[in-house]
ChimeraX commands (.cxc) that place a marker at each C-alpha (Angstrom):
marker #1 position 8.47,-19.23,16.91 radius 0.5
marker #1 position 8.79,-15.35,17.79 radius 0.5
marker #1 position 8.19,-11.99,16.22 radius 0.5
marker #1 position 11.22,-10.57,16.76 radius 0.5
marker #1 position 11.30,-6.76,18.60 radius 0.5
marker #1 position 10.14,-4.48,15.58 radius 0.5
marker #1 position 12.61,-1.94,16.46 radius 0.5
marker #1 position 15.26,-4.73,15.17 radius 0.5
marker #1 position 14.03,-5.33,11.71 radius 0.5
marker #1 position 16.23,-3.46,9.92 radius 0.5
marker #1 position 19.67,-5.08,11.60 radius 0.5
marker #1 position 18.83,-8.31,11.85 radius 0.5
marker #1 position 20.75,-10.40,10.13 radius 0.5
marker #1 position 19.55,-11.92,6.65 radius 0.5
marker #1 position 18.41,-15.07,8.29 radius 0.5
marker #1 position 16.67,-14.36,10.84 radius 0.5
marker #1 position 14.82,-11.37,8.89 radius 0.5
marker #1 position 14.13,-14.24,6.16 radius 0.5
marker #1 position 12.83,-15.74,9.16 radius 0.5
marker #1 position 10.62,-13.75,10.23 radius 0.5
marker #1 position 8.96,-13.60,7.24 radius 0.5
marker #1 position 8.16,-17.26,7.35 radius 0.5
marker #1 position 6.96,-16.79,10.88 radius 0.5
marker #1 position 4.16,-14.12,9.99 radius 0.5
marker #1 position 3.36,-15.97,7.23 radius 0.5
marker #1 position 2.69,-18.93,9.28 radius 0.5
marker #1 position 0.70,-17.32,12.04 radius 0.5
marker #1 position -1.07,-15.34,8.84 radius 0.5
marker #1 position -1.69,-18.96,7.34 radius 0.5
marker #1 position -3.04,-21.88,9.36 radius 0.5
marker #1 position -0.92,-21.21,12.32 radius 0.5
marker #1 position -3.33,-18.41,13.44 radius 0.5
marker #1 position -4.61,-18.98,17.02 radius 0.5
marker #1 position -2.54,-21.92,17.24 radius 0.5
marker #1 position -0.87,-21.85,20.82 radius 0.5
marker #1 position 2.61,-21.16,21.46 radius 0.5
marker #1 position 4.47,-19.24,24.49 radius 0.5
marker #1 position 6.30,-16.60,22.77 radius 0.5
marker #1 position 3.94,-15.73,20.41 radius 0.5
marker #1 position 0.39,-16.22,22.41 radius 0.5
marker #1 position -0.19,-12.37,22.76 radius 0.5
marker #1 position -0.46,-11.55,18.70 radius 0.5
marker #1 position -3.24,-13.66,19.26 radius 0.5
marker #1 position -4.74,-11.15,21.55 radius 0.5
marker #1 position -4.94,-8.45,19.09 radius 0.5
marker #1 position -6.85,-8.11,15.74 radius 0.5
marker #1 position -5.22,-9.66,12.67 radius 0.5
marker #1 position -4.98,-6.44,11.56 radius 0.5
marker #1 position -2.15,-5.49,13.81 radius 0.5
marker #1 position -0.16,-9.14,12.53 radius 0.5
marker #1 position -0.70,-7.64,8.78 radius 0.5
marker #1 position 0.64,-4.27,9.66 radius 0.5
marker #1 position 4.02,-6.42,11.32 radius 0.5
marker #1 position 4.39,-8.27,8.51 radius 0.5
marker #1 position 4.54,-5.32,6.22 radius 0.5
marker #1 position 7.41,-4.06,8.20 radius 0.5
marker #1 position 9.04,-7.16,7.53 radius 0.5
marker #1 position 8.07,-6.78,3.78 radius 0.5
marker #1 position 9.40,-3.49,3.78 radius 0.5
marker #1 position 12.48,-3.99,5.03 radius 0.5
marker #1 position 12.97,-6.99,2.84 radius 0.5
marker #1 position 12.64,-5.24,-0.16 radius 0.5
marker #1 position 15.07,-2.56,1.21 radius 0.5
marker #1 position 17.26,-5.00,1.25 radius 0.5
marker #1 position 16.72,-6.19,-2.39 radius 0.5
marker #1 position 14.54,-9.20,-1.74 radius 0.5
marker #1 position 11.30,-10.08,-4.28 radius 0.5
marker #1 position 8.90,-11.20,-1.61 radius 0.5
marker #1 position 5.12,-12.06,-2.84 radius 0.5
marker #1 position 3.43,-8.78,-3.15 radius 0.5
marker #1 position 0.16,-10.69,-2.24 radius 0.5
marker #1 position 1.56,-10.47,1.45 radius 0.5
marker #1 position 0.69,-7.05,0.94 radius 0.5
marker #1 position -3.00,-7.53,0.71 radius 0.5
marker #1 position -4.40,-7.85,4.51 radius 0.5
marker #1 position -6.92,-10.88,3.84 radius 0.5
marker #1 position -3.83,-12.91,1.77 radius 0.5
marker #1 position -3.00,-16.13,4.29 radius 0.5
marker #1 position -0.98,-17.97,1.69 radius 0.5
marker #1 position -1.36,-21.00,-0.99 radius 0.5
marker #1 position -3.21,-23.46,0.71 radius 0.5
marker #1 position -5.89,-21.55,3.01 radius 0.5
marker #1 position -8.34,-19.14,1.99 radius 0.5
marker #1 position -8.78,-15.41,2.62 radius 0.5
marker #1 position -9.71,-14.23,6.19 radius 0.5
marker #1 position -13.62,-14.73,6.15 radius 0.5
marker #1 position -15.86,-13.05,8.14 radius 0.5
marker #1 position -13.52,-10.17,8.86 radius 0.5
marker #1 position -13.67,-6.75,8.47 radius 0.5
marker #1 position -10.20,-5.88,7.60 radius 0.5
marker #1 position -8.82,-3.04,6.04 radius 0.5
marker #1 position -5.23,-1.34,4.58 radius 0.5
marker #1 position -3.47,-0.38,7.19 radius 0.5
marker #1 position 0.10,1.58,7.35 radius 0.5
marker #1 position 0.87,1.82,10.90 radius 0.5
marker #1 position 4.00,4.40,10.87 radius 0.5
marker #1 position 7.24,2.55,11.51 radius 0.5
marker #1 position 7.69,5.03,14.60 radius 0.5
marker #1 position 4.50,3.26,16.37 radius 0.5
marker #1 position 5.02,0.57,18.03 radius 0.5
marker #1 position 2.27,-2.21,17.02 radius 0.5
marker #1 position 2.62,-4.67,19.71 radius 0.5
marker #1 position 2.51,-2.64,23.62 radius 0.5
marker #1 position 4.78,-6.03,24.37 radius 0.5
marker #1 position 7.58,-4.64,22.29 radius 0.5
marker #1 position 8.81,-2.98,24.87 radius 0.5
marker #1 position 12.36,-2.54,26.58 radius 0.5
marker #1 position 12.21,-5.69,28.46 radius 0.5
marker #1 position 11.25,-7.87,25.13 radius 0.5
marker #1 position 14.28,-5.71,22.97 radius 0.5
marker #1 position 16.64,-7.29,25.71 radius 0.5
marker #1 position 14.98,-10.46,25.47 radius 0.5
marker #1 position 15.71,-10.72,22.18 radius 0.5
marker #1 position 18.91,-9.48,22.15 radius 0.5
marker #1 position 20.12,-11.81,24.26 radius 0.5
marker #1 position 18.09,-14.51,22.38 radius 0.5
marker #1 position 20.72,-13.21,19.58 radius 0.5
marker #1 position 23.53,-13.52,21.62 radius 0.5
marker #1 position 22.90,-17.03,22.54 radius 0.5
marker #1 position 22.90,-17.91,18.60 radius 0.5
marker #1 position 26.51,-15.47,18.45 radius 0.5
marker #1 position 24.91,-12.38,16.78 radius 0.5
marker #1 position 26.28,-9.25,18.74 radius 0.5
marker #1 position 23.97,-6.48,17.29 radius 0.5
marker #1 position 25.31,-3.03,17.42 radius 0.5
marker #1 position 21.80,-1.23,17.46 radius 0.5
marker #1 position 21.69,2.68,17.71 radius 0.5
marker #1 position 18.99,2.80,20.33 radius 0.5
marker #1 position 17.37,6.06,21.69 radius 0.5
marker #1 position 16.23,5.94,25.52 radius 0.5
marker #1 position 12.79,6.85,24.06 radius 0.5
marker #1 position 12.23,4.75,21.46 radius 0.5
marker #1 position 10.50,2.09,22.60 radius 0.5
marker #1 position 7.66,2.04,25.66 radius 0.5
marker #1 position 8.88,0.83,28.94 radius 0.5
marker link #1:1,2 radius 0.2
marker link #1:2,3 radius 0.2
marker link #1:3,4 radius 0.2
marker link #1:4,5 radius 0.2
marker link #1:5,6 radius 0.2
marker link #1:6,7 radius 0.2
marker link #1:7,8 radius 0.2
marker link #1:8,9 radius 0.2
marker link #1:9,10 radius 0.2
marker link #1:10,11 radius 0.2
marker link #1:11,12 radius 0.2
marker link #1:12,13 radius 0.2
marker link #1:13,14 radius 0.2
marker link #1:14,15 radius 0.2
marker link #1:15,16 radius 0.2
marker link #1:16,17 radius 0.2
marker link #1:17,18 radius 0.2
marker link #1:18,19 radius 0.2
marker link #1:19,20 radius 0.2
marker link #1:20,21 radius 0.2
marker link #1:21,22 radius 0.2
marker link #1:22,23 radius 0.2
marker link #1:23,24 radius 0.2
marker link #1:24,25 radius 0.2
marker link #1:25,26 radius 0.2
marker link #1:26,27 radius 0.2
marker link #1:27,28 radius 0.2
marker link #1:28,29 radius 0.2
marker link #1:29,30 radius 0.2
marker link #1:30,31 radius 0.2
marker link #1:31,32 radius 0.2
marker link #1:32,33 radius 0.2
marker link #1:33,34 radius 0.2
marker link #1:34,35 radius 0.2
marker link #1:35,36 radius 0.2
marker link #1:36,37 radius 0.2
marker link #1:37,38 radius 0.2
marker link #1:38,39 radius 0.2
marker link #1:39,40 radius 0.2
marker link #1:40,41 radius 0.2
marker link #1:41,42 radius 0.2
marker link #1:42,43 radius 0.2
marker link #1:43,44 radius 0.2
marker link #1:44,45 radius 0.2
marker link #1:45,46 radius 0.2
marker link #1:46,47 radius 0.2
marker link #1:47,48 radius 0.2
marker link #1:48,49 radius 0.2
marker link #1:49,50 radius 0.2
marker link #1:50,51 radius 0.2
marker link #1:51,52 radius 0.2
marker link #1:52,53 radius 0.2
marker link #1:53,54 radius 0.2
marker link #1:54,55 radius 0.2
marker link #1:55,56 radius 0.2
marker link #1:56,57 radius 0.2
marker link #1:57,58 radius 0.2
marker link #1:58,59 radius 0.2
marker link #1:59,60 radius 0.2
marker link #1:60,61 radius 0.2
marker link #1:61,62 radius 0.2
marker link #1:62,63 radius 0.2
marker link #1:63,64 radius 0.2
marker link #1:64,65 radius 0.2
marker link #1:65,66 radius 0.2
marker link #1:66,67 radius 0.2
marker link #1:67,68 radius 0.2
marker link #1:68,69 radius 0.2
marker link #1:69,70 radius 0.2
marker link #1:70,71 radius 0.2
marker link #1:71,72 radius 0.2
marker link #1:72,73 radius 0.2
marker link #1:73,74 radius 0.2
marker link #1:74,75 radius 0.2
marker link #1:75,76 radius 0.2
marker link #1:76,77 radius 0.2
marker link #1:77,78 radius 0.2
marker link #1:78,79 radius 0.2
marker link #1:79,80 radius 0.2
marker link #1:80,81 radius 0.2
marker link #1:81,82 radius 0.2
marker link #1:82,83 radius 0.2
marker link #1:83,84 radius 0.2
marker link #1:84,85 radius 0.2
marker link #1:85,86 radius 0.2
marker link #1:86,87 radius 0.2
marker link #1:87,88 radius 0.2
marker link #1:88,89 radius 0.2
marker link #1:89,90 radius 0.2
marker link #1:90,91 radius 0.2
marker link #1:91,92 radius 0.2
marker link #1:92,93 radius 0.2
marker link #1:93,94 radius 0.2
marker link #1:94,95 radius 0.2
marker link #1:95,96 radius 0.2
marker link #1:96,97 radius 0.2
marker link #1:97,98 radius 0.2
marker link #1:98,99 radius 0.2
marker link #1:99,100 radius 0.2
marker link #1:100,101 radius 0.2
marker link #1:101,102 radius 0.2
marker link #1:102,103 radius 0.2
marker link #1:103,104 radius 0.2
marker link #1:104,105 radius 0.2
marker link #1:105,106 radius 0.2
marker link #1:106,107 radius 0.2
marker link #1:107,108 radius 0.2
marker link #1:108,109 radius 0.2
marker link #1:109,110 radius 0.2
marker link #1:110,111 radius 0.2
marker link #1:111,112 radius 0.2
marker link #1:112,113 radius 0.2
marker link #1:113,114 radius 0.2
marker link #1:114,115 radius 0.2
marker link #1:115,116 radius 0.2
marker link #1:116,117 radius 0.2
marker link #1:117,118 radius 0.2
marker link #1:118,119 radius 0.2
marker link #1:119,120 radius 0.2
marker link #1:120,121 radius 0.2
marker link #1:121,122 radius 0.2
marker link #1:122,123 radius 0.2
marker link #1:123,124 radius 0.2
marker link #1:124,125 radius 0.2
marker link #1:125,126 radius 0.2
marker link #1:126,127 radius 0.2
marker link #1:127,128 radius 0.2
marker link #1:128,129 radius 0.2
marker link #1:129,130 radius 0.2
marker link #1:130,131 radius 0.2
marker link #1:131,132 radius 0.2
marker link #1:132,133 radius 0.2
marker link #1:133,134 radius 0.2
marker link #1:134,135 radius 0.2
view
């Protein structure tokens, strides 16, 4: 399980990206403060910041000419077979794809997961600016 670093949605490759979409989906579902290394510090955070990932991931699905669920969109969906988030105050948010949501996105985590790439033989060829992610 991993959210992958945002600043790779849009070249990972179809899998993984399909991926990912099951993973917030799961965390968004019943997996939600369920304990696991990699993904521990979403759980940190309000749900609101998972929603806002996951519409990234939506996003750049669709760009890409996939149908997903367009209840995803809606911030208290958690799928099929769990009701909405009770008790929660959330609300529509559109963080700009320039923010980063997660403060652990950071360099360190991009080459984390780029090498977590290489191990599975995907060489990305990212355009990267020195800037664009925090330290």
């Amino acid at each position: 399980m991993r959210l992958w670093h945002q600043d790779l949605l849009p070249f990972l490759p179809r899998a993984q990206l399909l991926g990912q979409h099951r993973e917030c989906c799961a965390l968004r579902g019943k997996g939600w403060g369920k304990k696991h290394s990699t993904v521990d510090y979403v759980f940190a955070y309000n749900v609101e910041k998972l929603v806002s990932f996951h519409r990234l991931v939506l996003k750049e699905m669709e760009r890409r000419g996939y149908n997903p669920d367009q209840k995803w969109y809606g911030p208290e969906y958690r799928g099929k077979n769990i009701g909405p988030w009770a008790g929660l105050a959330l609300r529509k948010l559109d963080i700009p794809t320039s923010a980063h949501i997660y403060t652990e996105h950071n360099r360190a985590y991009l080459e984390e997961c780029l090498e977590n790439l290489r191990q599975k033989g995907i060489e990305l060829k990212v355009p990267f600016k020195e800037d664009s992610c925090p330290p």
